[in-house]
KOLDREN-624435 format. One record per residue (C-alpha): residue number from 1; residue in three letters; x, y, z. Coordinates in steps of 0.001 Angstrom, whole numbers. Example, Ala and Ser with C-alpha at 12.3 -4.5 7.8 and 13.67 -1.06 7.14 Angstrom:
PT   pos   code        xx        yy        zz
PT     1    ALA     12300     -4500      7800
PT     2    SER     13670     -1060      7140
% end
This chain:
PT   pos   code        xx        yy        zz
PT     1    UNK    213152    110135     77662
PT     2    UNK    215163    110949     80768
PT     3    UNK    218722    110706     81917
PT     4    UNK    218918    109523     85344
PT     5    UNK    221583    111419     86984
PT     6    UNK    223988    111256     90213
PT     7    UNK    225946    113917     91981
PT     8    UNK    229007    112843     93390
PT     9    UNK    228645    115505     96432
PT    10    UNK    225560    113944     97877
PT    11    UNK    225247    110388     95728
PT    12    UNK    222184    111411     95479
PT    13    UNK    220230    110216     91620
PT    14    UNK    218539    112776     90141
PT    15    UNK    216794    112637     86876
PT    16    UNK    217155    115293     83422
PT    17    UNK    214173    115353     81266
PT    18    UNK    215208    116741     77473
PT    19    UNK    211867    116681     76081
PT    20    UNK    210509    120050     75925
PT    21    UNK    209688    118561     80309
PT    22    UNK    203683    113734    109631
PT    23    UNK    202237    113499    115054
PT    24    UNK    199148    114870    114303
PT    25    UNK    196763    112952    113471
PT    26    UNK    192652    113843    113943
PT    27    UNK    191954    110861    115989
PT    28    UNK    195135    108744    116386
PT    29    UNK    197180    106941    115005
PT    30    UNK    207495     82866    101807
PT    31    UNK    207269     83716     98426
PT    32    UNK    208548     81844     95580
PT    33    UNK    211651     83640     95158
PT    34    UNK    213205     83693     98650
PT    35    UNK    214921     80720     97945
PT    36    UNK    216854     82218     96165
PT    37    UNK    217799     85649     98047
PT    38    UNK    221084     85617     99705
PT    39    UNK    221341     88607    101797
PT    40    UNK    224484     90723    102731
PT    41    UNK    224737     90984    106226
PT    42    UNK    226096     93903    108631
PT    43    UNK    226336     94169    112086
PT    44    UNK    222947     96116    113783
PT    45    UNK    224893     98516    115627
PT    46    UNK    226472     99945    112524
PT    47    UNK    222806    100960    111003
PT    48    UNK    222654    104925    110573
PT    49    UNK    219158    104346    110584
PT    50    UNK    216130    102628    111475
PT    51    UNK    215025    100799    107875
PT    52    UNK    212665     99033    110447
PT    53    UNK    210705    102252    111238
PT    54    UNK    210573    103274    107656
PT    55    UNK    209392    100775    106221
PT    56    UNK    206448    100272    108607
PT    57    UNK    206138    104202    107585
PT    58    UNK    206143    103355    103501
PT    59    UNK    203514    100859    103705
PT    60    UNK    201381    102845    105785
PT    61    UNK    201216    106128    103492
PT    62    UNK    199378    103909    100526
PT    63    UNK    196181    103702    103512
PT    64    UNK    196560    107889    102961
PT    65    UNK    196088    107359     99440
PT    66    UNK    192823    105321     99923
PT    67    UNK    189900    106100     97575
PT    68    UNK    186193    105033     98116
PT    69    UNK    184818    103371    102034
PT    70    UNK    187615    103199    103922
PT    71    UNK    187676     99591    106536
PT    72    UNK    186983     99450    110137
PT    73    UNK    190901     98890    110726
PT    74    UNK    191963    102194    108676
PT    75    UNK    194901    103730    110575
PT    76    UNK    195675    106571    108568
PT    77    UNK    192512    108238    110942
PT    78    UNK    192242    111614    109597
PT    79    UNK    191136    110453    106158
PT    80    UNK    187219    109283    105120
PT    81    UNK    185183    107768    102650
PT    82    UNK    185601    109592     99312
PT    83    UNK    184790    109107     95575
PT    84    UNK    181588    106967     96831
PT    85    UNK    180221    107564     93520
PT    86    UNK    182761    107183     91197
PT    87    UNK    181726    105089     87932
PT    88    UNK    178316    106467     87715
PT    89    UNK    178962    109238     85372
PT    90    UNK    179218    106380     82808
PT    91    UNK    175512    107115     81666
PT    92    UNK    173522    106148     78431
PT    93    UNK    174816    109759     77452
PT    94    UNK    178332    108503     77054
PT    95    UNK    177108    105449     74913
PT    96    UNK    177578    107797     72251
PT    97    UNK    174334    107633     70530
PT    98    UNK    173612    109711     67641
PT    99    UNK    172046    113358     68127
PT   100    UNK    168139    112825     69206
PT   101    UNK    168076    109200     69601
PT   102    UNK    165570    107485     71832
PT   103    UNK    167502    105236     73861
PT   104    UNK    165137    102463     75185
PT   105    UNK    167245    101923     78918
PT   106    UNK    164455     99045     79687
PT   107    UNK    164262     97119     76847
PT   108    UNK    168084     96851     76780
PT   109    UNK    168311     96077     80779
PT   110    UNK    171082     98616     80650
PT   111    UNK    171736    100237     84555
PT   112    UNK    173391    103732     83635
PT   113    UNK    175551    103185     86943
PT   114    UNK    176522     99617     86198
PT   115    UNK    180662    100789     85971
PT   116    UNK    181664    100450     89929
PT   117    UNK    184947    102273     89729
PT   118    UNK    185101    102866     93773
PT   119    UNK    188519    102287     95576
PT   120    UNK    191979    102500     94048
PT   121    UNK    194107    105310     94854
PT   122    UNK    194787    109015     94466
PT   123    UNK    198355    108819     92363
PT   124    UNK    199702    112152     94736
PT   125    UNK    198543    115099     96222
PT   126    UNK    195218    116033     94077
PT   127    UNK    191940    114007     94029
PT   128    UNK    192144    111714     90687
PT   129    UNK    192594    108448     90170
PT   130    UNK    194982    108244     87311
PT   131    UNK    195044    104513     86147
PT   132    UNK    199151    104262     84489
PT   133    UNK    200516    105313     87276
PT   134    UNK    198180    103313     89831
PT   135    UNK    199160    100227     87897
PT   136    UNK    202913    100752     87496
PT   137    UNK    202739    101664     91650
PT   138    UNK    201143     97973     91832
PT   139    UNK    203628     96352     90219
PT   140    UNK    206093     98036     91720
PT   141    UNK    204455     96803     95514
PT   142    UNK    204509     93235     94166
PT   143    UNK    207640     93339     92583
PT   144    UNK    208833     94246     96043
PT   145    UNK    206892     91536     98289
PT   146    UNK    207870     88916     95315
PT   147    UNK    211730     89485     95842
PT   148    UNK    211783     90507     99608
PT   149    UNK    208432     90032    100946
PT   150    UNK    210364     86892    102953
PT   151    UNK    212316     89347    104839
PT   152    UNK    209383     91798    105712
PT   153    UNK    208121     89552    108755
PT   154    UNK    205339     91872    110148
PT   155    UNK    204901     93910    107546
PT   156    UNK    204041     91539    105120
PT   157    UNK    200663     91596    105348
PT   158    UNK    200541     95650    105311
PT   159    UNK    202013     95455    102308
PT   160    UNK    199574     92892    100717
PT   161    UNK    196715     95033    102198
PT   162    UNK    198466     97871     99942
PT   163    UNK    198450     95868     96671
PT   164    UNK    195092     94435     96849
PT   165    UNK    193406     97994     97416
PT   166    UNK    195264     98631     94240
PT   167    UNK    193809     94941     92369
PT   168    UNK    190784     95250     93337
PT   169    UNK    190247     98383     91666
PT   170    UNK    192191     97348     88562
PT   171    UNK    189867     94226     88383
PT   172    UNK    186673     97236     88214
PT   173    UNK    188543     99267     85585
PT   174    UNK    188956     95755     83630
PT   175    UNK    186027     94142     83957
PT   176    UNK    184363     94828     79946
PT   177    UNK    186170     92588     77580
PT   178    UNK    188347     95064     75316
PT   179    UNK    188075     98310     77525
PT   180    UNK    189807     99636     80630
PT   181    UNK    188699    102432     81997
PT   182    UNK    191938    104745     82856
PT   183    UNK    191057    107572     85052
PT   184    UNK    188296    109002     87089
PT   185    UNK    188017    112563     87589
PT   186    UNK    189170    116143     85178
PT   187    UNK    192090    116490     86444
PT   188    UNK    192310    119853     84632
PT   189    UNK    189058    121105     87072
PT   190    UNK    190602    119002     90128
PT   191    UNK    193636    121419     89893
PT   192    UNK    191284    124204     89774
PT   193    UNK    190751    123371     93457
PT   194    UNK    191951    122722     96844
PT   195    UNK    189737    120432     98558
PT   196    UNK    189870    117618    100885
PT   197    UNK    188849    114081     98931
PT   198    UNK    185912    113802    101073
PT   199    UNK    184673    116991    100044
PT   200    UNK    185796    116974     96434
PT   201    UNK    182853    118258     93822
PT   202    UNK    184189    118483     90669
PT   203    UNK    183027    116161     88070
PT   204    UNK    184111    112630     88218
PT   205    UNK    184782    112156     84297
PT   206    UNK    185269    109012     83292
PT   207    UNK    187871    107836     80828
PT   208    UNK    188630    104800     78923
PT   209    UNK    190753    103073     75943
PT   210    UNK    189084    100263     74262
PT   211    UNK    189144     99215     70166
PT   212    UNK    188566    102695     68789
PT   213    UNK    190733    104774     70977
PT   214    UNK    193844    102342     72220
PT   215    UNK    196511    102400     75317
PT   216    UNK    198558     99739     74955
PT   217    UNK    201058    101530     77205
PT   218    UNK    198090    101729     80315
PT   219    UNK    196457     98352     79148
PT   220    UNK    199914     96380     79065
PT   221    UNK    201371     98146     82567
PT   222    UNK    197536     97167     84069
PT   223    UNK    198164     93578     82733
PT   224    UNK    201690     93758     84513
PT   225    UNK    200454     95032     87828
PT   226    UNK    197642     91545     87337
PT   227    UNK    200047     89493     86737
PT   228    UNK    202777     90305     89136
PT   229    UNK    199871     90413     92043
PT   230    UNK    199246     87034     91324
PT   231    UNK    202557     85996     91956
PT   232    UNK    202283     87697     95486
PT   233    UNK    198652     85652     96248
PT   234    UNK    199569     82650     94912
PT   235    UNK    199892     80509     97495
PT   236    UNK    197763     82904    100161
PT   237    UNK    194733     83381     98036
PT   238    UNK    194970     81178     95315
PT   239    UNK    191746     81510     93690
PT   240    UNK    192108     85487     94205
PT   241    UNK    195478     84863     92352
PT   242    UNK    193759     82830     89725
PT   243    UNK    191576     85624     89002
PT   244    UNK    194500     87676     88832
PT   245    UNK    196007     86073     86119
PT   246    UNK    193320     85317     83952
PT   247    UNK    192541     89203     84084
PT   248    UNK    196181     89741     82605
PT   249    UNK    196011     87426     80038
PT   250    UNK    193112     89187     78899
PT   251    UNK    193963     92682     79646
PT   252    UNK    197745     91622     77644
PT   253    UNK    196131     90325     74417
PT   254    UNK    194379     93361     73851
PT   255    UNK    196876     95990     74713
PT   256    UNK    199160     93805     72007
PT   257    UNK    196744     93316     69500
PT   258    UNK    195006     96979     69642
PT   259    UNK    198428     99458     69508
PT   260    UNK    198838    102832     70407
PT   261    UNK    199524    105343     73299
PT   262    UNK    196814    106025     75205
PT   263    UNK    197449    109754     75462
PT   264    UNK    196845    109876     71409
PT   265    UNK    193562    110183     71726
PT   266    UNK    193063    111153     75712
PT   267    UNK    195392    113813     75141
PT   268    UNK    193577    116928     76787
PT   269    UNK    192370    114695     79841
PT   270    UNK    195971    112469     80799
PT   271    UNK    198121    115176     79386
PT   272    UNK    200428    116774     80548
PT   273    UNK    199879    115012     84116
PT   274    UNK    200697    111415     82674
PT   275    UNK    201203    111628     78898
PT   276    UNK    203413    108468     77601
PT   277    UNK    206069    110129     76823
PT   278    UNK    208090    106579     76070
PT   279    UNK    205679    105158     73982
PT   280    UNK    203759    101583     74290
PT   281    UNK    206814     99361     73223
PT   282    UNK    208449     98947     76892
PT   283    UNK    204833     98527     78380
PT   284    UNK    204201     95853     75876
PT   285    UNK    208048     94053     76587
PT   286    UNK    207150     94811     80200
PT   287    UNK    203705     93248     80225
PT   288    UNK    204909     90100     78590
PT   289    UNK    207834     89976     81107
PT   290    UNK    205450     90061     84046
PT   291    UNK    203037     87297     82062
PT   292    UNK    206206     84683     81422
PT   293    UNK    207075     85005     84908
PT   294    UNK    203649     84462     86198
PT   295    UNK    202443     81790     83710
PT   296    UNK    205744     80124     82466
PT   297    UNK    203866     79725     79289
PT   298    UNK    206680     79873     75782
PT   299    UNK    203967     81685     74572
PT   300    UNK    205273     84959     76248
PT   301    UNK    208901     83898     76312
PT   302    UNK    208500     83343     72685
PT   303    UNK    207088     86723     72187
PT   304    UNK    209902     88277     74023
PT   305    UNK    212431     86420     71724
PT   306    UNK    210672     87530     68645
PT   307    UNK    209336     90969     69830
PT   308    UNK    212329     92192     72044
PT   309    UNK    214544     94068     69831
PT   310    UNK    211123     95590     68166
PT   311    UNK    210419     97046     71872
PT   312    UNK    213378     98528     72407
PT   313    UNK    215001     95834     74448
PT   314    UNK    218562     97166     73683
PT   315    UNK    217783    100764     73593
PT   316    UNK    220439    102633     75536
PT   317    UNK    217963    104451     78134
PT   318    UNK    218683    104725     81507
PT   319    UNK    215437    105971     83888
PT   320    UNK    212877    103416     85414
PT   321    UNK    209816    105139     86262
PT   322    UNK    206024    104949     85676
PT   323    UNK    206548    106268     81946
PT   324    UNK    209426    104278     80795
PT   325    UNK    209779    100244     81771
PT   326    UNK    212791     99451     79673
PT   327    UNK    214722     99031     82557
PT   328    UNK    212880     97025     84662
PT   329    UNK    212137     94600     81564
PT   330    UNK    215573     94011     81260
PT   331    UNK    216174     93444     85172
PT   332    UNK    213497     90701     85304
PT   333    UNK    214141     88743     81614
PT   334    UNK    217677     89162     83039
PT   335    UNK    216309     86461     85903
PT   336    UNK    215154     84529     83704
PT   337    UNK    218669     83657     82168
PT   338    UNK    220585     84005     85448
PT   339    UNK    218812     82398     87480
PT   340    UNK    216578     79951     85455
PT   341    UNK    219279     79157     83021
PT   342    UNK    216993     80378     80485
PT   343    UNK    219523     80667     77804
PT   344    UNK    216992     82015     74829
PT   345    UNK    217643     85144     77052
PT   346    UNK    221344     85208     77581
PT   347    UNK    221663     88928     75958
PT   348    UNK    219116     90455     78891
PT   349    UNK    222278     89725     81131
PT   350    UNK    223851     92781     78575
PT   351    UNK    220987     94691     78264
PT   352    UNK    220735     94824     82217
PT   353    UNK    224763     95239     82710
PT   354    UNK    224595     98386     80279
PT   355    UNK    221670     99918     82543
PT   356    UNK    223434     99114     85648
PT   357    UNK    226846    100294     84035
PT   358    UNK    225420    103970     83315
PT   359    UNK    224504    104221     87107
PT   360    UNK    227800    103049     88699
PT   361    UNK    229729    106415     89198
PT   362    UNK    233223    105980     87365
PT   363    UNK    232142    103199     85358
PT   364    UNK    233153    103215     81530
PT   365    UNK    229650    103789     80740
PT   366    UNK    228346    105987     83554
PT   367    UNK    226628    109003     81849
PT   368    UNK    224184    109942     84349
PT   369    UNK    223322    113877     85092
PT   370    UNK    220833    115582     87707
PT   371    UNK    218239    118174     87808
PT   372    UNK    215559    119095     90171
PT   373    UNK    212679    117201     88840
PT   374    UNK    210920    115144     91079
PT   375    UNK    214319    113161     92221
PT   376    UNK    212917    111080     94495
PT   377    UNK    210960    108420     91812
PT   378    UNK    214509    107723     90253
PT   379    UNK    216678    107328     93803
PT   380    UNK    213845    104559     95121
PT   381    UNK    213586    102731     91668
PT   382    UNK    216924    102293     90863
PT   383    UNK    217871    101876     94261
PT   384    UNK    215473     98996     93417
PT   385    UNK    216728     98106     90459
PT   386    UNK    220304     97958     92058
PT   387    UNK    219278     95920     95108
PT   388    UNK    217521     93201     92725
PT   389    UNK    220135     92701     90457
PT   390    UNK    222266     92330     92460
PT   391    UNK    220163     89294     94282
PT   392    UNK    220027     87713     90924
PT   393    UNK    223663     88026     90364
PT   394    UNK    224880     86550     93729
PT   395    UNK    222506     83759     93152
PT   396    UNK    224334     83366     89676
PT   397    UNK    227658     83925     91091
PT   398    UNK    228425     86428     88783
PT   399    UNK    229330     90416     88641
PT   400    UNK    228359     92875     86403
PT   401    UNK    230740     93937     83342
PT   402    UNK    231429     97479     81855
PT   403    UNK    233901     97236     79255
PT   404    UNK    236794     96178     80781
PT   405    UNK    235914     97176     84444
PT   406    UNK    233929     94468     86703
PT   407    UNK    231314     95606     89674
PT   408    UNK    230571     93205     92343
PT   409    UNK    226679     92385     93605
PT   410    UNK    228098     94245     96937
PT   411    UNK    229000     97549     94806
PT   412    UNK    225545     97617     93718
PT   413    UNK    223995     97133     97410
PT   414    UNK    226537     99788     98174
PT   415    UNK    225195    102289     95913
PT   416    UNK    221693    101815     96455
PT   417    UNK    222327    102239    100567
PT   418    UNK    223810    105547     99725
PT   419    UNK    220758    106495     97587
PT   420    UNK    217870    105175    100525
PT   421    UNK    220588    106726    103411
PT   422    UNK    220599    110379    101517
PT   423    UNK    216648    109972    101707
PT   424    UNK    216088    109251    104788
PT   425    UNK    218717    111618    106010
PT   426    UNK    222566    111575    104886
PT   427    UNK    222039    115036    103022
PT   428    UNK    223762    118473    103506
PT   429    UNK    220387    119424    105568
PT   430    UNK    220099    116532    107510
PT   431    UNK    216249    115935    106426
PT   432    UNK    214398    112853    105968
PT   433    UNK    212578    113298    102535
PT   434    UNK    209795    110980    103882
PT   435    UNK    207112    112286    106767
PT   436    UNK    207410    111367    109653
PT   437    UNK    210735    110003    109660
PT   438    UNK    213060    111719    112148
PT   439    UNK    213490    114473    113556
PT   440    UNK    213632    117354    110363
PT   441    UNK    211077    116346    107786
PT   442    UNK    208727    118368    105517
PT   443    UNK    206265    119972    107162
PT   444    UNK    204243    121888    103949
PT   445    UNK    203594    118992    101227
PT   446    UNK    201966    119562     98170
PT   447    UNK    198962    116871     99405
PT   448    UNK    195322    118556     99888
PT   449    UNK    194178    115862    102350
PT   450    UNK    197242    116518    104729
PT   451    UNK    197352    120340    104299
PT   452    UNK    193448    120890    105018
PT   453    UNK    191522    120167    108564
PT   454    UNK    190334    116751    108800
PT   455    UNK    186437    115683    108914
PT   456    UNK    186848    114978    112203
PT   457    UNK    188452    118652    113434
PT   458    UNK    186603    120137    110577
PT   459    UNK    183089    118806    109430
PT   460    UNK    181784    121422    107430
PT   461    UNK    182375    121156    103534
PT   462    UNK    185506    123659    102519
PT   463    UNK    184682    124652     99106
PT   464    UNK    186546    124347     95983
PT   465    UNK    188441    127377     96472
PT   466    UNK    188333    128196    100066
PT   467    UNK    191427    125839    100446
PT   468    UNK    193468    127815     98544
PT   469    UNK    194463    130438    101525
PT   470    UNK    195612    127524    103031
PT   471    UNK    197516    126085    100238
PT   472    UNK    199764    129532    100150
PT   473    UNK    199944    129702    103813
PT   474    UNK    203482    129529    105542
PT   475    UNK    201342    127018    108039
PT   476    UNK    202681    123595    108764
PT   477    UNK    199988    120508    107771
PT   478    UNK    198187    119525    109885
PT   479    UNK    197715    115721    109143
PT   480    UNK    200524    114055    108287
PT   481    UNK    200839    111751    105819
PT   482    UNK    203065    109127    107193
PT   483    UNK    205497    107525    105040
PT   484    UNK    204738    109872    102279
PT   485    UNK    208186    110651    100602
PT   486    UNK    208356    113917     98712
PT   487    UNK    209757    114818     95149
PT   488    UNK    212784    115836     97131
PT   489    UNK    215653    118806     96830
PT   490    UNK    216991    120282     93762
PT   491    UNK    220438    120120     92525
PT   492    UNK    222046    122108     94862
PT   493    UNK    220851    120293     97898
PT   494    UNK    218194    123080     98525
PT   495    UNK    214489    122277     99761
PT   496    UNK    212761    125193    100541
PT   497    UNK    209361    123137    101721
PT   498    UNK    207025    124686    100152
PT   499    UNK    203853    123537     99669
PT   500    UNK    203140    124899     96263
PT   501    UNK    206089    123956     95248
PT   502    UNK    204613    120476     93926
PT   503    UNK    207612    119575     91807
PT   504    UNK    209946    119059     95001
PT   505    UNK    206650    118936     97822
PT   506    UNK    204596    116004     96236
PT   507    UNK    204576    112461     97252
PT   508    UNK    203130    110050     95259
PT   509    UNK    202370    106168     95264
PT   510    UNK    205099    105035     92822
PT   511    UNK    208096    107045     94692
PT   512    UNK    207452    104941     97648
PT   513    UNK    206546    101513     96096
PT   514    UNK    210330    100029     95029
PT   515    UNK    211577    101837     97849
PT   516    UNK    209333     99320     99941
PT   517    UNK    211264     96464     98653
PT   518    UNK    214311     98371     99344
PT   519    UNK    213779     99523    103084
PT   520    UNK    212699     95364    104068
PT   521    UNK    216322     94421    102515
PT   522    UNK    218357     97012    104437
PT   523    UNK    215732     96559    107668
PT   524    UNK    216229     92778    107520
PT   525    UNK    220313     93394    106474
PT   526    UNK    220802     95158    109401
PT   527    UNK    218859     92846    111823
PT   528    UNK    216092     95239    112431
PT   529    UNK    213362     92341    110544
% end
């Protein structure tokens, strides 16, 4: 799909696509794993900057992202109840009944607003709740609480708070046998306006993949995000976790035994906002990744053995992001070996070398280029990607190998601090991509909830297009979404922060969920946790 690329000036990642491709605010303001996590400790005084601060900051920009009734102990206090209603456009009229026929809605006990598909979360800065990218953000959250959720002390619970917002939903969206229902809202008439969420009017569409029209990619990544959430509640909320994990099961069978991109047949609604570009093979060796680890079943480890190669297991990409899992699969089957002495999966430890290899600047298989697409989703989920690995490999006492050149566990914590450090400020402007976050930030994201008045400033409705003189207005926002961490500069270092600029002004949910695991390692490294 994507090269992931560095520069060299600003060791900075970047990504190349080659197909076709802040305080105002209204009204204020031990896992299973840890075991196993040997950290790499520096001296506090030698911290550039305060990983502490950020991610407190991180966590809190998912309760910006909130959709449906927001809880008495909301702190993100400029945003309200929205998407109240969402589910109940899933009427007998979408039953698809043949032209003129009498439905009997008695008879058949059938409550046209029986789909509750309140809560979840807007993906970025428009009004929709895409459901690929909300699951890939929760797996992403647990993936970071599983691995360094022992290190986040206070946070901990914020970030919990994050993913179950996220489950909860998923659990709606899953909760017919054989069906997941994959986005709420037309995101082509969402764009078509510039509204707060609490004022939003456009119609809240509803759609789904079941037998007929698959999405093994979205059904596999949901049963991912289950499963990996129920490693996080395990021993907190076991029977929540239980529930979990059942739901993945389920959800996993059917994205396996029903194949097919999603955006096949949802094309004009998910397209081009979250079209799988990647196909449904790394979703599916993703999925069953998550399942092994959460069930320990050989069923799933004996689907990975037989199945791998088939999904791409050695295929020589190199970008980890909410379209393409290849990556990641290989990182956490490379555990499973390392750590586990698994040794059915001894080549992982070479797929996940030859990923790591193509990242490591001078490396014999470093290939990596940059652009100015939407950087910021690559530097937090490698940085990610580095961190982890290298926690499996010290645990293994072992380095990583490219060709004849060997890279230590520290190398790899090296690179990723370079990667969070140009983000939160070590850049030739001296900005912190994230809100909030120091003293130079953006001021003008690409986010209609943060550009427009709040309720609370601004009760009457703003209309569809009223918003829009705002949108192209030199004006600063005047909520700021805290934490939020932008697309980020282009090649040449340049941000111009402008809000309708949504390619380098947009946050969204899965920039800032690895880069939560990463900011309570450095945080904790440092002695700030």
């Amino acid at each position: 799909m994507a090269f992931l690329g560095f520069s060299s000036a600003s060791y900075t990642f970047r990504v190349i696509i080659f197909l076709s491709l802040f305080f105002f605010l209204c009204n204020g303001f031990s896992y299973p794993d840890s075991s196993l996590f040997y950290t790499h400790h520096h001296r506090h005084n030698l911290a550039k900057h305060n990983y502490k601060d950020a991610l407190t900051k991180s966590i809190l920009f998912f309760e910006g992202q909130r959709s449906g009734k927001l809880p008495p102990n909301q702190r993100m206090t400029w945003r309200r109840d929205s998407g109240l209603s969402d589910g109940s456009a899933l009427h007998v009229n979408h039953l698809n009944f043949p032209q003129g026929f009498q439905f009997n809605m008695e008879k058949y006990e059938l409550d046209p607003d029986s789909v509750d598909l309140v809560g979840g979360y807007y993906d970025a800065g428009d009004n929709i709740k895409f459901g690929f990218p909300m699951a890939f953000t929760t797996t992403m959250l647990s993936w970071s609480v599983i691995e360094f959720g022992g290190l986040m002390k206070s946070e901990l619970g914020n970030a919990k708070v994050a993913i179950r917002w996220a489950t909860d939903y998923l659990l709606k969206a899953t909760s017919r046998p054989d069906t997941i229902y994959v986005q709420v809202g037309d995101a082509n008439k969402d764009h078509s306006c510039w509204e707060r969420p609490e004022d939003m009017d456009t119609q809240r569409s509803v759609f789904k993949v079941d037998k007929n029209t698959p999405g093994s990619d979205v059904a596999a990544e949901t049963a991912a995000a289950l499963a990996a959430a129920a490693i996080v509640f395990r021993k907190s909320d076991p029977s929540y976790s239980k529930i979990l994990l059942r739901r993945a099961i389920r959800v996993f069978a059917f994205a396996d035994r029903y194949r097919g991109t999603y955006s096949a047949g949802l094309k004009p609604d998910v397209c081009p906002f979250y079209c799988s570009f990647s196909g449904y093979q790394d979703e599916l060796l993703w999925g069953a990744a998550w399942l092994q680890k959460a069930t320990r079943n050989l069923k799933y480890l004996n689907y990975i053995k037989v199945n791998g190669q088939i999904l791409g297991a050695a295929e020589y990409d190199n970008t980890f992001g909410w379209d393409n899992k290849h990556a990641g699969a290989r990182i956490l089957l490379s555990k499973t070996f390392l750590v586990q002495k698994m040794k059915t999966l001894s080549e992982y430890k070479g797929h996940a070398d030859n990923f790591i290899c193509s990242v490591i600047p001078g490396a014999p298989f470093y290939i990596s280029q940059y652009t100015p697409d939407e950087n910021m989703q690559y530097v937090t989920s490698t940085s990610f990607l580095l961190l982890t690995y290298a926690k499996y490999l010290t645990s293994a006492r072992t380095v990583v190998h490219c060709g004849g050149s060997v890279y230590t566990p520290g190398r790899l914590r090296s690179i990723a601090k370079k990667q969070v450090d140009y983000l939160l400020g070590d850049n030739p402007l001296r900005m912190s991509y994230m809100v909030g976050y120091g003293p130079k930030f953006p001021r003008r994201i690409h986010h209609r909830g943060s550009s427009l008045p709040c309720v609370a400033s601004h009760p009457a409705k703003i209309q569809c297009h009223q918003g829009f003189s705002i949108m192209h207005s030199q004006s600063p926002n005047p909520n700021f979404l805290v934490g939020a961490v932008v697309g980020g500069p282009d090649k040449h270092d340049r941000f111009p922060d402008v809000r309708s600029d949504y390619e380098q002004s947009e946050p969204a949910t899965y920039i800032n969920a690895p880069l939560v695991g990463a900011l309570a390692y450095f945080a904790h490294s440092f002695g700030q946790l």
